[in-house]
N, C-alpha and C positions, 0 to 999 in steps of 0.2 A: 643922585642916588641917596639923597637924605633919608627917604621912606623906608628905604633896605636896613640903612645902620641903625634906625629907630625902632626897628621891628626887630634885628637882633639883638639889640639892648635890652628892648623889652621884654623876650625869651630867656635872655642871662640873667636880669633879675629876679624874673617869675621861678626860674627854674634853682637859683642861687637859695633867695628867699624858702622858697616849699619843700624840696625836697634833700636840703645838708648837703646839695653835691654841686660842687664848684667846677663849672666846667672847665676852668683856666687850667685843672692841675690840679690843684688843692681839694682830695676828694676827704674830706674829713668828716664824718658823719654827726648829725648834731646829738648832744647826750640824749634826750629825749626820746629819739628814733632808735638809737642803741639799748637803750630803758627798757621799748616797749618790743622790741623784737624779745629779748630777755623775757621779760615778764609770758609773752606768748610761747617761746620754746618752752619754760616750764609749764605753764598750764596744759601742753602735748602732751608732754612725760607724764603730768599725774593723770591726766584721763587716761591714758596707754598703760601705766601700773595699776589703774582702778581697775582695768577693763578685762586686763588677763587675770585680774586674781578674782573677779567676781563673778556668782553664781553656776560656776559649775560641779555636776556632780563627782562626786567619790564616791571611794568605798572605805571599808572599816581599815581595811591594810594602811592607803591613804591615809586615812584620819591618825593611824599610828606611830607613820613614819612624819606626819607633817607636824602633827603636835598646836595645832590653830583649830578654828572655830571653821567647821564646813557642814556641805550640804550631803546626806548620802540617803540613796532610794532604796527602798527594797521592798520586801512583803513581809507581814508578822508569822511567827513562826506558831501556827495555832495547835502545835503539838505540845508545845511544854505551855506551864502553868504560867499566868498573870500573875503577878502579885500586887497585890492593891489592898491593905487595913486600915481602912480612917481611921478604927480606933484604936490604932497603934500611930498612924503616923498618916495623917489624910495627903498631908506633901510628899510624899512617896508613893511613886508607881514603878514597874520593871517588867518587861519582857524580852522576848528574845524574839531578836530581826535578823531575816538572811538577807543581805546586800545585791547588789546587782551580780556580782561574782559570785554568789550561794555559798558565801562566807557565812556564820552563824555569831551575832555577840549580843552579848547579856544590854540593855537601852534600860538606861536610867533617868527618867524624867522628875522633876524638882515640882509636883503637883498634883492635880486630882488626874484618876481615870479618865482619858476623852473617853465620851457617851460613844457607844459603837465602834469601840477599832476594833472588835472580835469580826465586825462586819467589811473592813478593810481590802482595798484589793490592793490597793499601795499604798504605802507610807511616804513620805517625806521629814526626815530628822534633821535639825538644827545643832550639832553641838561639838564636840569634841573629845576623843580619848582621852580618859582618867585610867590609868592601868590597862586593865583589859576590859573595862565596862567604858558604854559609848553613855556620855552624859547629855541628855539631849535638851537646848534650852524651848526647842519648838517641833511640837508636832505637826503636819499635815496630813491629815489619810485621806482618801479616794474611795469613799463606796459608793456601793449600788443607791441608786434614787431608790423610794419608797413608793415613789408615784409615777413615773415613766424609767420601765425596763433600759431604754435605750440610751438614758443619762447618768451621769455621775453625780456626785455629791461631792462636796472637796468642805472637810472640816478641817478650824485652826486649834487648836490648843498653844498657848504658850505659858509657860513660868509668869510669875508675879512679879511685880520688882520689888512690890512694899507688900508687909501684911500679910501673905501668902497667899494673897487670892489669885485663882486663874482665873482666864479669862477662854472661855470655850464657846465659838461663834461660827454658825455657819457662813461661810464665803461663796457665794456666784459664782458656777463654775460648771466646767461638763469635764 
């Protein structure tokens, strides 16, 4: 029976060797295996805290109780006035959006007029509560196409980071 002890000799080293666990007894795990278990439970945790806190919508209530940078939809309120004077201040715009809850707050964006939000069927803000004005770093609105009825338009606006240039770009979209 030399073939038998040889062949489980050679299980207990293969198995001793690879994978840190000693079949005698001695189940010790090697650092390295411990290392890399570690280093994977955290990388779970942060895609799992990335995943719950990212992109979903709010509303202005939200944005006031959270006090963070969020996403909130709504429609522009094309009853009250725009405010928009380059030649008072071209980095300044303001209007007034109701939320998904038909909340109503004053949106302060840090840039020029996007071209067409009068034409708007939705908005998308980027920003956060300052007081009671919604400071938004990005615009997104939804209009009507120009050229088939039955598509959307989806324009970006966003704030500058240098210089105060925005940047207003159409994006592919329905």
């Amino acid at each position: 029976m030399p073939i038998t002890c040889n062949i489980r000799g050679f299980i207990f080293q293969f198995v001793n060797l690879h994978s840190g666990i000693n079949p005698l007894g001695d189940n010790n795990m090697k650092k390295s295996s411990v290392i890399a278990i570690i280093v994977i439970a955290l990388a779970i945790a942060m895609i799992i805290v990335m995943y719950a806190d990212s992109s979903t919508y709010s509303t202005f209530s939200e944005a006031k109780e959270k006090q963070s940078e969020l996403y909130v939809v709504g429609v522009l309120n094309k009853e009250k006035e725009l405010h928009y004077n380059p030649k008072e201040d071209a980095n300044h715009f303001s209007f007034f959006m109701y939320d998904n809850d038909s909340t109503e707050c004053r949106v302060v964006f840090r840039g020029a007029k996007p071209q067409d939000i009068e034409r708007s069927e939705q908005i998308v803000l980027t920003g956060k509560m300052v007081g009671d004005e919604f400071h938004a770093s990005k615009i997104l609105m939804k209009c009507p196409s120009k050229y088939n009825q039955d598509e959307m338009e989806v324009i970006e606006a966003s704030t500058a980071q240098t210089l105060g240039f925005v940047d207003s770009k159409p994006v592919k979209g329905q």
